[in-house]
N, C-alpha and C positions, 0 to 999 in steps of 0.2 A: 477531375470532377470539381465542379463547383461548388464550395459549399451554399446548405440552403438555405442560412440568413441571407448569403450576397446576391441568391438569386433571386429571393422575394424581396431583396430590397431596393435592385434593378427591375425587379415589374414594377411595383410601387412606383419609382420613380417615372418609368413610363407614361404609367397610368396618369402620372398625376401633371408630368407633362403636357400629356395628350389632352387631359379635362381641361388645362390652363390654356392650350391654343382656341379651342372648343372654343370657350369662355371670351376669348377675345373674336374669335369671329362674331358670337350671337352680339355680343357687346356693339359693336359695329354694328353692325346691322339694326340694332336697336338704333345706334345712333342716326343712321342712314334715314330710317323710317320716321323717326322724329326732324331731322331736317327738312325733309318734305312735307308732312303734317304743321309743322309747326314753321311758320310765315311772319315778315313783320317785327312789331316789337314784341310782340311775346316771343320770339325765338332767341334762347340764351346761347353763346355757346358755350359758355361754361359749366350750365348746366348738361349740356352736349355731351361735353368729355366727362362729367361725373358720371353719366348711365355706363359708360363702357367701365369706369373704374368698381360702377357698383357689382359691377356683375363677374369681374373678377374677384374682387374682395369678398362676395357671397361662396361663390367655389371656394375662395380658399379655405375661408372658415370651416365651409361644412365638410371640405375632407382630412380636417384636423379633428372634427368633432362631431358626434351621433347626438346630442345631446339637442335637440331642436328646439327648446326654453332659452337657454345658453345661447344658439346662434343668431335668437331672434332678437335677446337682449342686446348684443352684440354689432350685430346690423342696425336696429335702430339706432344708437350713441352716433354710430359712425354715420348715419345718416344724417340725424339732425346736427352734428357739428357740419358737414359738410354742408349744408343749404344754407345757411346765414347769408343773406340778403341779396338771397333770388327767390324772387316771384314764383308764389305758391298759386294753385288754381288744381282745378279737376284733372287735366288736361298731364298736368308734373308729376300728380301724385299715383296717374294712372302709370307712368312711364316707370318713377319706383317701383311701382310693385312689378313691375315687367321686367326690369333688372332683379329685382332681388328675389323674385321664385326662376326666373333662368338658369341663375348661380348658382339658386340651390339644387334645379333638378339637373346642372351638368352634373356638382359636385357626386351626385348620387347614380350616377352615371346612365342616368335617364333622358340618353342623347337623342331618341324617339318621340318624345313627349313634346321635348325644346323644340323639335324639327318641325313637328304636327302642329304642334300650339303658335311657333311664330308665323309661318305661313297663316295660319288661319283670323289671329289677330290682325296680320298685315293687309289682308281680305278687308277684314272691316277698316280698318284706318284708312286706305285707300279711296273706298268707299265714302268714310266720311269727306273726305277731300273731296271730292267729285261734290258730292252735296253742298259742302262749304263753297263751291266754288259755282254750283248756280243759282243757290239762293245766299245772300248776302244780308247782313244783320246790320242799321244804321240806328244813330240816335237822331230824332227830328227836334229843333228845339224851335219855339214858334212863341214870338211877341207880339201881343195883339191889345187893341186899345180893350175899352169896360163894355163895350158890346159883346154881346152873349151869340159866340160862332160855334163854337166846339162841333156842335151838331152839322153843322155845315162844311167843317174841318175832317170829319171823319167821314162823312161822301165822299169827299173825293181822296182821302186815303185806302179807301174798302174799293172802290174802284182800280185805282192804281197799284196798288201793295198786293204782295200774299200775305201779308199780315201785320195787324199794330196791335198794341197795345197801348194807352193813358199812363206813362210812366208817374210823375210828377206835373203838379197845378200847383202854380204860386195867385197866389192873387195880392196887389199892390194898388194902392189909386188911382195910380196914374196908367197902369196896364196889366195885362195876365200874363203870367207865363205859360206855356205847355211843354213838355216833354213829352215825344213820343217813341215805343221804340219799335221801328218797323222792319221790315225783311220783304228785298226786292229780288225779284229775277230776269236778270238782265242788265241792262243798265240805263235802264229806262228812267229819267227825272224830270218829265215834262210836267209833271204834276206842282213842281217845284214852282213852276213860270203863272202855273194856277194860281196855288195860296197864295203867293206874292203881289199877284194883281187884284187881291181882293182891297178892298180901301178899308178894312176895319182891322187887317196886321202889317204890325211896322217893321217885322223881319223875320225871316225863314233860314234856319243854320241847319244843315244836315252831317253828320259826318260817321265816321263808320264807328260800329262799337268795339269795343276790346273785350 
């Protein structure tokens, strides 16, 4: 017969095997989903492989420790060491928290929740992609002599855009600035050949936003 420390301490280990492959799959997958969402220069890949690391290093915590002050303390240190000089945004700190409740609901072996909750998160992410991808967000940046256009400026952006906003107005002697920031669908910029052929601006820069 076995005795029964060596036999709960080969389920344990099982167990704790089993939550650590878990953990690297959601981890991937995490990662996965962020490489597709995430395009461009904003895409790290260093921040890439942190998600997969975070969401191991959450599991392992929490199956060392019930203590949930403890692991959060814990998770954070090792979070903020780890991010030092990559680019923070909405976008990053959603994906932390994505790892680091994953980790904690393998650790706790609430392998149905991770299942249910990535699939449904991946729903919307996807989705946002799809949106991302047919309305497009630009910065208009438009110099124009001391004649008073503006008004004239936003016909024919209300016309061609699904939407601007009046970022920034500098005004100088010699010319005005504007900043606009608009969102196109399609990729329609004849409007461009518009404002440029007006004779009271001396240059039309558009480029995408970050």
């Amino acid at each position: 017969m076995i005795p029964i420390f060596l036999e709960t301490g080969f389920t344990s280990l099982v167990e704790s095997g089993l939550n650590l492959l878990i953990s690297l799959l959601a981890g991937w997958f995490i990662y996965f989903i962020y490489r597709k969402v995430i395009q461009g220069v904003a895409y790290s890949q260093k921040f890439a492989s942190l998600l997969m690391c975070f969401t191991l290093m959450t599991t392992m915590v929490t199956r060392v420790s019930s203590n949930e002050i403890f692991i959060m303390m814990v998770l954070i240190c090792l979070v903020l060491a780890s991010l030092r000089g990559i680019k923070r945004n909405v976008l990053n700190t959603f994906y932390i928290g994505w790892s680091l409740g994953t980790g904690m609901l393998i650790g706790k072996n609430e392998w149905y929740t991770v299942l249910i909750g990535g699939v449904c998160i991946s729903l919307v992410m996807i989705l946002f992609v799809l949106q991302k991808g047919m309305e497009k967000s630009y910065l208009l940046l438009i110099q124009t002599k001391n004649d008073p256009i503006e008004t004239h400026i936003e016909q024919i952006l209300k016309g061609s855009t699904s939407a601007y906003v009046l970022k920034s107005k500098s005004l100088q002697q010699v010319n005005h600035e504007l900043i606009f920031a608009i969102r196109l669908k399609g990729t329609n910029t004849t409007f461009l050949n518009q404002l440029n052929a007006l004779k009271e601006i001396d240059s039309v820069v558009m480029k995408e936003a970050t």
